[in-house]
N, C-alpha and C positions, 0 to 999 in steps of 0.2 A: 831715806829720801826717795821720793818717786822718781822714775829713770827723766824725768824733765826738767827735773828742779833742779836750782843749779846754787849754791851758797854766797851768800852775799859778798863777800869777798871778790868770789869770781865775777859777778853780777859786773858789780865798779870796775872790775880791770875788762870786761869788753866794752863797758862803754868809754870809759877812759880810750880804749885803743882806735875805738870809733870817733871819739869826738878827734883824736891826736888826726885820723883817716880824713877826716872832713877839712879840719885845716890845712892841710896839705893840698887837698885837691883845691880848696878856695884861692891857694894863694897863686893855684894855673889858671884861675876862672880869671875873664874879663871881664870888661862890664861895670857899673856903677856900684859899690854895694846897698842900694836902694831898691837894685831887685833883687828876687828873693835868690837864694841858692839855687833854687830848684829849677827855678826858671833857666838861671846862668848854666847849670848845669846841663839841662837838656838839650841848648842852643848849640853850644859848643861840642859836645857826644853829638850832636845829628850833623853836627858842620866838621867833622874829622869822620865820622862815616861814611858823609856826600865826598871827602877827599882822597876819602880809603887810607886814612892813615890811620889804621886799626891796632900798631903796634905805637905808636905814640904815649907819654910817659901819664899823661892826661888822660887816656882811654884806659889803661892797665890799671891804674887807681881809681879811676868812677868804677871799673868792673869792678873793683875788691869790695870799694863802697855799696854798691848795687846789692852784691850779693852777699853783705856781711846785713845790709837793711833785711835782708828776703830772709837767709838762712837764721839769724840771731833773735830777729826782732820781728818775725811775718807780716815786713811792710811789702808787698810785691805790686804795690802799684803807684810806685813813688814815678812812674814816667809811663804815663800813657801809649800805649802802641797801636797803632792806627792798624786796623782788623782789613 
């Protein structure tokens, strides 16, 4: 196997642990679910940041989210940041 590939087996069990990751966080999201995740998502990370409630149960799990989307899957631009 090349050092990147990863056996299907293992493949399903992170996204399995990812999808488990997302419902969690959804079920701290406000909001209609007629918007998207992403959007709810963002709102509420940028409205606990303007609060500075950085250790918050919602913040700790978008960051796992965040960075399980960036390091697993090289989504790294699932939330825009204003430059």
């Amino acid at each position: 196997m090349v050092e990147d590939e990863i056996s299907l087996p293992e493949g399903l069990a992170m996204v399995e642990e990812t999808l488990v990751l997302i419902r969690e966080v959804e079920a701290l999201l406000a909001g209609p679910s007629t918007v998207s995740f992403r959007e709810r998502l963002i709102v509420r990370k940028e409205e606990l940041e303007k609060a500075g409630e950085l250790e918050n149960p919602f913040m700790q799990k978008a960051a796992l989210l965040l960075a399980r989307y960036e390091d697993l899957f090289g989504v790294d631009d699932f939330i825009d940041y204003e430059a």
